[in-house]
N, C-alpha and C positions, 0 to 999 in steps of 0.2 A: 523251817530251814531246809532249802537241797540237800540229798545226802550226799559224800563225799566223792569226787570222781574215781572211778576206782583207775589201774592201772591200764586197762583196755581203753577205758575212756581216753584216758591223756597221753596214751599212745597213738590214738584214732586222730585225737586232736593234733598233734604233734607232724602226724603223717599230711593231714591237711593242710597246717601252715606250710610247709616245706613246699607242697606240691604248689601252693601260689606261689611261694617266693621263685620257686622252678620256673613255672608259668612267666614270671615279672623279668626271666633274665632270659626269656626266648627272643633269639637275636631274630628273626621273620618281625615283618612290617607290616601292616595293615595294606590289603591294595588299597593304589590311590595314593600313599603318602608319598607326599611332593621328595623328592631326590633331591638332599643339600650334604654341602661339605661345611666344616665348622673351621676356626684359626684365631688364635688369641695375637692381635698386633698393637700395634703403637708404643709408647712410653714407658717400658718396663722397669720395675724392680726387683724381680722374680720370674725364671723362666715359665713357670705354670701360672702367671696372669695377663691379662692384656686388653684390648678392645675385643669385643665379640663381631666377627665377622663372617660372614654365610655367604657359600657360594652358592648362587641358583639364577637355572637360565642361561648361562655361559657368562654371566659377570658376578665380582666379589659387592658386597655391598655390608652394610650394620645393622644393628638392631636398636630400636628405640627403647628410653629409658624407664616410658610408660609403663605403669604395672609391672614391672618385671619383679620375681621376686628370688628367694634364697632356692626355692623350688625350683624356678627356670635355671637358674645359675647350676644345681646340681643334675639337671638334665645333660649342659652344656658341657661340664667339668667328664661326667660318664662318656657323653659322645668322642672326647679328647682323650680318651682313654685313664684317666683319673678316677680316684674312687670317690671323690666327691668335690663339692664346692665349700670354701671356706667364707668367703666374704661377695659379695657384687659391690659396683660403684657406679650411682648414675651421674649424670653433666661432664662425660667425656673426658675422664679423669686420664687416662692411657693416651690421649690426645682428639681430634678433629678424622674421622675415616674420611672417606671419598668415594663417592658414585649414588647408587641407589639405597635407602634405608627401606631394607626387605620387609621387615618386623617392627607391627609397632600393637600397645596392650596387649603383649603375649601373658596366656596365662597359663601355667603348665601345674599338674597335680604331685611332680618330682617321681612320678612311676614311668614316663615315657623313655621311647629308646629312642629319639631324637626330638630336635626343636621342633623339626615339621611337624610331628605331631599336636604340639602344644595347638591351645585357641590362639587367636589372633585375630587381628582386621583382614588376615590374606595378605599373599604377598604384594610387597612394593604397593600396599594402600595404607597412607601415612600422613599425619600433621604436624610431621617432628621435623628439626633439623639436627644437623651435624653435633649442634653443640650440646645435644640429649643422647649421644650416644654410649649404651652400654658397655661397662667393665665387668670380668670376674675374675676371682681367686681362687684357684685349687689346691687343693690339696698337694702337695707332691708325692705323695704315693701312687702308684700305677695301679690298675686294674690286673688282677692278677689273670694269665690267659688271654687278656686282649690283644686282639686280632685287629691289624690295621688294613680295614676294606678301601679301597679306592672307587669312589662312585664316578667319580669322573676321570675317566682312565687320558683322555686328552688335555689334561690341565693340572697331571702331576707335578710341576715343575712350582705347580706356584703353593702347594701345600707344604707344610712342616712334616718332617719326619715323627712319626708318634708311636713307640715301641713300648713294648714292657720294660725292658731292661737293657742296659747295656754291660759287657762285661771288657777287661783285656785277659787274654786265655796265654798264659805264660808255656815256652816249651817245657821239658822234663828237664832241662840243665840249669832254667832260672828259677822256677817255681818256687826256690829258699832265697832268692832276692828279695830284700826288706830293704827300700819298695821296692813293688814289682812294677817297674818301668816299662818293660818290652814283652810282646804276644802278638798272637792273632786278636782281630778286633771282632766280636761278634754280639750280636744282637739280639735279643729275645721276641720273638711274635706269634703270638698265636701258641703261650707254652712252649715253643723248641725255642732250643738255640740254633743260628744261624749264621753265614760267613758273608763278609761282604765282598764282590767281584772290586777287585782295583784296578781297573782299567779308565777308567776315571776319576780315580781315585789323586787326592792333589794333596801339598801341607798342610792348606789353608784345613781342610778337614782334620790332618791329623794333630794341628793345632788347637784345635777344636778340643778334642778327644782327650787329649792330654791335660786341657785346662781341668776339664771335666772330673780327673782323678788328681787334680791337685798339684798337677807341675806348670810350670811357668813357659815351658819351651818343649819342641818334639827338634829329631836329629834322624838322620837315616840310618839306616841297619842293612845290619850283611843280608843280601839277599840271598845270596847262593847255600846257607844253612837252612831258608824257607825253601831257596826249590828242591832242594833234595826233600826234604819234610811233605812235600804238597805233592810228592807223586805216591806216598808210601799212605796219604791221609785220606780219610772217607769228606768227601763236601756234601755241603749243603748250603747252599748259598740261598741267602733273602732274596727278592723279587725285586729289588730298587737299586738305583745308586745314591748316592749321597754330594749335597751340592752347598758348600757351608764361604763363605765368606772369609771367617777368621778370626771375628768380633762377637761370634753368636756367647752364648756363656757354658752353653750344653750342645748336645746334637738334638736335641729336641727345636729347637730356635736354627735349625739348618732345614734349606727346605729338600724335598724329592730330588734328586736326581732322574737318571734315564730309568724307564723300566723294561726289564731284566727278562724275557720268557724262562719260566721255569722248566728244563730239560735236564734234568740231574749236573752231573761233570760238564755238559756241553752248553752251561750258562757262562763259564770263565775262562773257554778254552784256549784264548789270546795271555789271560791274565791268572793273577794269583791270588788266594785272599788276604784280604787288604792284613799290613801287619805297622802295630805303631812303634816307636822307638822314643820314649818321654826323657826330658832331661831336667831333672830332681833340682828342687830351690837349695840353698848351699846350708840351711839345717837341717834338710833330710838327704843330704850327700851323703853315704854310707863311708866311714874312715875305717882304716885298719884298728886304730885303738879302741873306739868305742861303738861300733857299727855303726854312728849316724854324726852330724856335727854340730856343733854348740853355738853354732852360728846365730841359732834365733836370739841370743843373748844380743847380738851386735844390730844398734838401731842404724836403721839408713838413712841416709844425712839429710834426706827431705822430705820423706813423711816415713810415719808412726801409726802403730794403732794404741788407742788406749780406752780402756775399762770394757774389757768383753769377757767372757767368763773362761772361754774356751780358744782353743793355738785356731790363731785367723781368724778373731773375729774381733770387731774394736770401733769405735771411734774414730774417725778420720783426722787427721792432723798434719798440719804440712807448718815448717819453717820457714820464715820469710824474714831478713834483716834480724836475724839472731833468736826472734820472739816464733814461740810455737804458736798456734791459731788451729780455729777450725777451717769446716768446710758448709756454706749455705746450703740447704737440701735443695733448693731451687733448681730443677732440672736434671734433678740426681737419677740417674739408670744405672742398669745393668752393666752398661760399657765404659764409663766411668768408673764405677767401682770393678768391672773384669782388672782395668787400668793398675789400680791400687792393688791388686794381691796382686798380680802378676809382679811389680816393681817391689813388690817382698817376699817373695820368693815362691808363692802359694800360686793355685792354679786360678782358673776364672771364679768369678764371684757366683755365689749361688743366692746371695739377697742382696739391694743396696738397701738400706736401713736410711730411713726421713724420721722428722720429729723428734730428735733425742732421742731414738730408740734404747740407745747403749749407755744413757748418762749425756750431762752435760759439760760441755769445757770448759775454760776460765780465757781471758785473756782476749787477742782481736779473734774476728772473722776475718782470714784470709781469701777467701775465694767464695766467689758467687758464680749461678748457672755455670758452672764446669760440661762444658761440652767436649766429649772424646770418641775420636772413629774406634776407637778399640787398637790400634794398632802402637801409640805411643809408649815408648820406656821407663816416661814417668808422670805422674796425673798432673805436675808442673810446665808439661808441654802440651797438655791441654789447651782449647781455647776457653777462657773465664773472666768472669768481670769481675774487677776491683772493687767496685762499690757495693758494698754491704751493706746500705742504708735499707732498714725494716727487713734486717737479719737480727736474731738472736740466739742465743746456742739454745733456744728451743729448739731451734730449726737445726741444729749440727748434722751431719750426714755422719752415717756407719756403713757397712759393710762384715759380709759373712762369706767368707775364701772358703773353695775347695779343698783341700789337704789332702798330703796321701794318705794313704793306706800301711800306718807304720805297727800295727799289733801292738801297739801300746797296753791298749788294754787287756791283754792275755796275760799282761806280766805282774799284774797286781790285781786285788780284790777285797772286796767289802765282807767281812762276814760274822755272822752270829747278827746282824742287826734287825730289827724289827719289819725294816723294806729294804729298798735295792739300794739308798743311796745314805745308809748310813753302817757301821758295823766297825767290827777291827781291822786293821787294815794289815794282809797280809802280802807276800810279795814273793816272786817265784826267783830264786837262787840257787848258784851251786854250790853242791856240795859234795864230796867225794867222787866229782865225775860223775853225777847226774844233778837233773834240774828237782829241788825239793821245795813245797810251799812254806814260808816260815813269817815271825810276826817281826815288826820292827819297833825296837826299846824307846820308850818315851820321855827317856831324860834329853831334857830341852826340845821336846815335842814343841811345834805349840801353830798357831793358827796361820802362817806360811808354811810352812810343812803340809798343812790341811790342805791348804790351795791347790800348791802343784798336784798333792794324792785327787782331790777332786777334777782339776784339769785334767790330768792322764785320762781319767773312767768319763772324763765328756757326764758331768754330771752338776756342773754351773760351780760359783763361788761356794768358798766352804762356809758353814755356820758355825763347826765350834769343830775343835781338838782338846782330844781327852788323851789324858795321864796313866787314865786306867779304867780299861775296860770287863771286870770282872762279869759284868753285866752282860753281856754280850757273848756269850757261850761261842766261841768258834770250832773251827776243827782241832780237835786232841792232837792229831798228826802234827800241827803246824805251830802248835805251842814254841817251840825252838827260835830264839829270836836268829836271823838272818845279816841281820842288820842296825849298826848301830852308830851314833854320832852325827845326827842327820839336821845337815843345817842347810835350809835353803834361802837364795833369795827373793824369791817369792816368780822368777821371769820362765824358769823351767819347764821344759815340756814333761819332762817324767820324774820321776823322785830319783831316780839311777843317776841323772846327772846333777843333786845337788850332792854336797860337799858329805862324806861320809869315811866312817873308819875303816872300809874294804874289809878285807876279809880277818882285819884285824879286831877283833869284836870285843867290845867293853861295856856290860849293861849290868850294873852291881844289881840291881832288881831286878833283872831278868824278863822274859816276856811272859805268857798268861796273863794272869789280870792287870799285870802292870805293862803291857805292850799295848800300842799307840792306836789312837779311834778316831776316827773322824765322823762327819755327821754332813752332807751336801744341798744344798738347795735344791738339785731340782731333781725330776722323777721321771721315769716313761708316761707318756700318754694313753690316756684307756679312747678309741676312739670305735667304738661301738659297728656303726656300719662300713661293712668291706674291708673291716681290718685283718690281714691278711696273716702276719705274727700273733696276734689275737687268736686267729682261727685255730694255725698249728700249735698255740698253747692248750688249746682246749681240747683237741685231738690226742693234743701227747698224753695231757692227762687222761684220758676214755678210756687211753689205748693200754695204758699204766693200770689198769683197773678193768681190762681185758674186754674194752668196747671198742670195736673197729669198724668206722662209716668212712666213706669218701666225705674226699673235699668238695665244698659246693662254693660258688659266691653267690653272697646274693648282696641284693643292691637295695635291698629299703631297710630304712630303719626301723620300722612295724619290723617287719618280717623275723629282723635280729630279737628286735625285745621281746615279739612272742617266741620266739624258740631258746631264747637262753632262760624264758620263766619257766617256761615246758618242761628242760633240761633238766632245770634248779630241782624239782618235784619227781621228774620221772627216773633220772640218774641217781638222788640222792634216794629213793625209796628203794629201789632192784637192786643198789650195788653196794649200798650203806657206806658212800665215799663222800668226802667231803663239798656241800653246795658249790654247783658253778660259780655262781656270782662271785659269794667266797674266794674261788678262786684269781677269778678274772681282778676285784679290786684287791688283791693282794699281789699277784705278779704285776698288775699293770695299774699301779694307782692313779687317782686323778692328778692331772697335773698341776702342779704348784708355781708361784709366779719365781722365775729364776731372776732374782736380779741382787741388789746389794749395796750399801749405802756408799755415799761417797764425802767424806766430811774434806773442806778447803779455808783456809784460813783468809778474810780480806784484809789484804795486805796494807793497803792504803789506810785504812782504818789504822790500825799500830801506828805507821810511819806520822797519820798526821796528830795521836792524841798522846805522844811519847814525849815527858817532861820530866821534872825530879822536885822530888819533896822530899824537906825536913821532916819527923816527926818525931818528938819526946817518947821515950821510952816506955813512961808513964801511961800511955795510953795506946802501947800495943801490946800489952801483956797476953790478951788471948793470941793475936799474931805469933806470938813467940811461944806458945805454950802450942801452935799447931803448927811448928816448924817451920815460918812464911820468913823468919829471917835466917841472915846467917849464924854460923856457930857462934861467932866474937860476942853476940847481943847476952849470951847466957851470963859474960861477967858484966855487963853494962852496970852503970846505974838508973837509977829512974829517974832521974833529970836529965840523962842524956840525952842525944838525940843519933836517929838512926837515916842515913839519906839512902833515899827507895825510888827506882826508876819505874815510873807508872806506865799504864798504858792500856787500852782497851782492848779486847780480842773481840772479833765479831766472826764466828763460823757457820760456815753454809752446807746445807747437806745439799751436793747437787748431783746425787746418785738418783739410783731408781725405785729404793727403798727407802724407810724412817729406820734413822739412827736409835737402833734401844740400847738401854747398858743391859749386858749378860746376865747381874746380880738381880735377885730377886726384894722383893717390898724386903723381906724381914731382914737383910741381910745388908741392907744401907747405911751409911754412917750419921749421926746425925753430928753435923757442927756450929759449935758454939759462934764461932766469928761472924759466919754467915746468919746463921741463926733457921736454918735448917738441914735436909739431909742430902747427903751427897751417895751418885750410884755407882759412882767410877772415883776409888780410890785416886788413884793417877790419872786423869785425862790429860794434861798435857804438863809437857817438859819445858819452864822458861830459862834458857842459860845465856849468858854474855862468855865469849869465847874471844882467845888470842888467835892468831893468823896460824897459826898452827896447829891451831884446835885443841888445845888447852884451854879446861875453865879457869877464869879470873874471877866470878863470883861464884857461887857455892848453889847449884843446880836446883831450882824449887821447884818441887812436884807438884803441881796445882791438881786440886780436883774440883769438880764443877756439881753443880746439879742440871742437869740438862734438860732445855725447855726451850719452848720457838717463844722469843723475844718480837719478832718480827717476820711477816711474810712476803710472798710477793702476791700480785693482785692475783683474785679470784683462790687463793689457798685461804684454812683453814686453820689455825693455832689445836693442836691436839694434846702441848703437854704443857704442860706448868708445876713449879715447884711447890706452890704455895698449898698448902693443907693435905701434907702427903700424898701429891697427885702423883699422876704416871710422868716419866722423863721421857725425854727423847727428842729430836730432833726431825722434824716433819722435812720431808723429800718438798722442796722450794723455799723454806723456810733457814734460819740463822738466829742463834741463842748469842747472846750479845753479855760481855760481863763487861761492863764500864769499869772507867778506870780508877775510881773513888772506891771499890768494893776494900773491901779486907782481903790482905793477900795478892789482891791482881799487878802483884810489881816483882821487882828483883831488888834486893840490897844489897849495894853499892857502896857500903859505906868506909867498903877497906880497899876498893877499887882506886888504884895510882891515874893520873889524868894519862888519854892516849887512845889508840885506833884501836875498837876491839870487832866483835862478830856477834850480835844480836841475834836468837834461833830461839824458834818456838816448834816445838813438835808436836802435833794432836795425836792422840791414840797410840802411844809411843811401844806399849807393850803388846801393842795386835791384838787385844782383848776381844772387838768385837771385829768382825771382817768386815773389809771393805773393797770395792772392786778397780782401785787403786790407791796407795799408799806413798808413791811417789812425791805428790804434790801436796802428801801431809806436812811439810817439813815450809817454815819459812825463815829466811835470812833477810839480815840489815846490814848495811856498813855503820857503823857509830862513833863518835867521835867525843869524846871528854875531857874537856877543859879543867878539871875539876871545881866550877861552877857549874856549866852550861854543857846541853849533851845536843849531838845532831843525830837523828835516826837519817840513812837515804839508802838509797839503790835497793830498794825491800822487793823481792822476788820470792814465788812460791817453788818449791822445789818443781823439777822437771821444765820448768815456765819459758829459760831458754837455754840456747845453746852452750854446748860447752868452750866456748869460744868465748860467749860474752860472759857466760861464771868467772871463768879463768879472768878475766880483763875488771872484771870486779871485786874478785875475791881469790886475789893472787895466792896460791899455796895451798889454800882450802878448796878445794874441789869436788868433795863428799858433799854430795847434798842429799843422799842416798840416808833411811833410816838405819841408825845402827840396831843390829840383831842382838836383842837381847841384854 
């Protein structure tokens, strides 16, 4: 066996990987390497994907799909300024380009600092057509320091702008604006920051900008407080102008403007630098009473978003003749979906989301290929086809909105918890005239509460709320409960604006171990090469431990995994501090799938297997010893008979996860009627209701044992009840309790004949989450003869307007679950 490396050694070592990964980021070209420009176009979903398109020669042209591989794509993603490549797509996914196809069996090693360097046939020698033309996906992360060169100085106009960063630089009088609306607009290249000349400068751009940060609209601004400002201020103006349409989704997706000679002051001396004036959607309109407005509560009367984890992001949905619907992904972009956040209040779209990304929806497909220039009010004055024939809400479209910049997250946090996205949950308040950290009391805590705390932190649906956190050590300081009486309804942007007892505080157990926890789906991403927060984690900690090196980038992922194994050994042996790795998958863990079931009731199912039976009492004695009748059967006799309103439930998970009950094996009930075990005491609520929402039969709690009954094609059955198997409900799948079961009815038997309200609620307690709970809820109109019952007009909650609720269910208009 070798003997051990001593610390000279894997220092020596250490010094050497560095000085390649050094070597690998030397911006210098080989002579000889052909001069191209890069541009991602066509059919977008995402501002950082598109067709690969190469300028060379003096005309733009594509690349062929042959060989190309995830290595070419990260070539291409670095050349765009990006730290890497996330996905490629070949047969012209982004659409059909036009002219010459430059490249074709490009084979690159993922070390090059352009395409031209890759192999190839050479250029413009090719057997391909249009319809093989290459796609990639980037990352959206920038390259930290990248510097955007222009090789072809006479053909700026037709390139996209490609910065590190973009910022709005607020004066010293707005700078505590939440949000911060209005500033100078500047840009990052090359590591500085940068101003841009407005001299060309138009809406259509500051349009742009704004959407960018999450508002819907830009407005003009006092000039004359910038020019006094601009004679007293140091410039430095970028080298370009800026030339954006109005429809793009970012300024990345605008192309070059004029360029600019760089002469200090004497680049703008016509002009000013450019400054934006954004105008805020009407729930983050800042009010006197509560700094921002509650507007998000209020749906827009023709589309919605629904099941996204996070404020602006959702399922698409539009209204059409009273009934909500989807949207076909058929043709779904960026500008279509810019469409939809702008028309609620958010800024331009940063994904359009295809395939059910978000969940699926219930009900018609509304709209097909939705084509929009980006300028429309409402994704209704789109141009779209009606016909949704070989649409399915597999296919539904989503969307991910820009949003401001509201510090949300500064006002609340996780703590004592094992990783980032679970802990106690504590909340910043005043008190005595300053802002102090404190816990919030967990009577009537419970899993919507969870929600909005995980919405706020941007950390997906919740998984579970807890009662009491003993476990979870937090801060001593913040033991003090802050906060108490906390009810929300699950639509909330922050927990500040659901329903609480202000400063009037009532928590008889107090907070410490009895203050409120939450636990979140999703995590930061650990993403190993070029990750730039990554880096300054790792620096901080060094530097905490009295190691101080510059920042470097580097660009291969060799290069990372030898230096952070280097690290692991070299740091952990000289400094006696805890392993890197350690560190890195503990601040930044792998990430986990964010998503979260969605249970829906078939409605049609109910309405068409809803009858009434007699049955002698004699032989429902278990029924009644499990509480399935009403109270009057305890004096029955046994020859009586008891009439029980049947009916089949057939529920379908069409979230993005499998429905599990929270209870573990040991902890299930087993029941006798059924004649096995059940996981969810309560799974759903069967009530018959008067027009005023008074019960007239006596509320039976059903519980179920939860198992895919059926699937849909190409899915797989995963749970079953039979021989104390695992429950749940498989994501395309539907647990089906016929209506012959024991217990699957309502007793009826002291019910007077007359019009009542049929309701069945799934998950009625919020036990397990779900990434909507709306359309847990269904109603019937019913009607009893006292022989003979009609179920009709059976809707699932949310399903349509309040217009056509109203027109059916005059008086009752709560289709909303009750809390608690």
């Amino acid at each position: 066996m070798p003997p051990p490396c001593s610390l000279l050694c894997r220092l020596a070592t250490l010094l050497c990987v560095w000085a390649l990964c050094q070597a690998q980021s030397d911006t210098k070209l080989p002579p000889g390497t052909p001069i191209i420009q890069l541009r991602l176009a066509g059919d977008k979903h995402k501002h950082y994907e598109g067709r690969v398109e190469v300028y060379y020669n003096g005309e733009w042209g594509t690349v062929c799909d042959d060989d190309f591989s995830i290595h070419a794509a990260n070539v291409v993603c670095r050349e765009l300024g990006y730290v890497e490549a996330v996905s490629w797509s070949p047969s012209s996914k982004y659409g059909k380009g036009e002219g010459r196809i430059w490249l074709d069996n490009v084979h690159c090693s993922g070390l090059e600092r352009t395409l031209a360097q890759c192999e190839s046939n050479g250029f413009g020698v090719s057997d391909c057509k249009h319809s093989e033309d290459v796609g990639v996906v980037c990352s959206q992360r920038r390259i930290a320091g990248f510097k955007f060169i222009s090789t072809l100085t006479d053909n700026v106009e037709s390139l996209n702008v490609q910065v590190e960063d973009v910022r709005i630089r607020a004066i010293s009088s707005q700078r505590k604006r939440v949000p911060m609306t209005e500033g100078y607009l500047e840009v990052k290249d090359g590591g500085k920051w940068r101003q841009i000349c407005d001299l060309e400068w138009t809406e259509m751009n500051s349009r742009v900008i704004c959407g960018m940060y999450g508002f819907p609209g830009e407005k003009r601004y006092n000039t004359k407080v910038y020019k006094l400002l601009s004679k007293r201020r140091k410039k430095n103006y970028w080298g370009f102008g800026v030339n954006c349409t109005g429809n793009e989704a970012s300024l990345h997706g605008c192309k070059l403007g004029h360029k600019v000679e760089l002469r200090g002051n004497a680049t703008c001396e016509k002009g000013l630098p450019v400054v934006v004036n954004c105008v805020p959607g009407r729930a983050f309109a800042p009010s006197h009473a509560q700094g921002f407005s509650k507007a998000y509560r209020v749906e827009q009367p023709l589309v919605r978003l629904r099941g996204g984890a996070n404020i602006g992001e959702g399922r698409v949905e539009v209204l059409k003749n009273g009934e909500w619907g989807t949207v076909c992904d058929d043709s779904w972009n960026l500008e279509a979906a810019t469409v939809v956040c702008r028309e609620l209040g958010f800024g331009s779209a940063k994904e359009a989301l295809a395939g059910g990304k978000l969940g699926q929806g219930m009900g018609p497909v509304h709209m097909n290929e939705v084509k929009c220039s980006g300028f429309e009010k409402s994704l209704t004055e789109c141009y779209f086809n009606r016909d949704a024939l070989g649409c399915s809400h597999e296919e539904d479209a989503a969307v991910r909105c820009n949003v401001p910049a509201m510090g949300f997250q500064n006002r609340l946090r996780l703590s004592g918890g094992r990783n980032p996205f679970e802990g106690r949950v504590e909340v910043l308040a005043e008190k005595n005239g300053s802002l102090v950290w404190g816990t919030v009391c967990s009577d009537s805590w419970g899993t919507i509460e969870a929600t909005v705390v995980c919405r706020q932190l941007g950390l997906g649906f919740a998984n579970n709320a807890f009662q009491e956190t003993w476990y979870w050590p937090g801060d001593v300081s913040a033991d003090d409960v802050v906060m108490s009486g906390v009810r929300c309804s699950g639509t909330e942007m922050t927990l500040a604006q659901c329903l609480h007892h202000g400063k009037h505080l009532d928590c008889p157990r107090g907070g410490g171990r009895f203050a409120a926890g939450v636990s979140c789906s999703e995590s930061k991403s650990l993403t190993v090469a070029g990750s730039h927060s990554l880096w300054h984690t790792v620096a901080k900690h060094l530097k905490n431990n009295n190691v101080v090196f510059e920042q470097v980038h580097v660009t291969s992922k060799k290069c990372w995994a030898a230096i952070l194994l280097l690290f692991e050994s070299l740091i952990g042996s000289l400094f006696k501090v805890q392993p890197l790795i350690s560190i890195l998958t503990t601040t930044y863990p792998l990430p986990r799938h964010t998503a979260a079931p969605d249970l829906v009731l078939n409605a049609q199912v109910v309405e068409h297997t809803t009858y009434l039976e007699d049955r002698p009492m004699y032989i429902l004695q278990c029924a009644n010893e499990e509480h399935c009748l009403s109270s009057s059967a305890a004096a029955a006799t046994s020859s009586s008979y008891r009439r029980l309103l049947r009916f089949s439930s057939q529920i379908h998970n069409n979230g993005l996860t499998d429905f599990r009950p929270r209870a573990a094996h040991n902890s299930w009930i087993w029941h006798e009627c059924h004649r096995h075990y059940h996981s969810m005491e309560v799974f759903t609520h069967y009530d018959l209701l008067s027009f005023n929402g008074t019960k007239v039969a006596e509320g039976h709690k059903a519980s179920f044992c939860l198992e895919d009954t059926q699937c849909e094609e190409g899915i797989e059955k995963r749970y079953e009840c039979a021989n104390f198997g695992q429950q749940g409900i498989t994501v395309g799948c539907w647990d089906t309790y016929r209506h012959d079961i024991d217990c699957q009815w309502i007793d009826v038997t002291d019910v007077v004949p007359g019009d009542y309200i049929f309701q069945v609620v799934i998950n009625p307690n919020f036990e397990v989450a779900e990434s909507d709970y709306t359309n847990n809820v269904m109603k019937c109109r019913c009607r009893y003869d006292g022989h003979r019952i009609w179920m009709y007009n059976c809707y699932i909650g949310g399903s349509v307007s309040s217009e056509s609720e109203e027109s059916s269910f005059s008086g009752l208009m709560n289709n909303q679950l009750g809390h608690r």
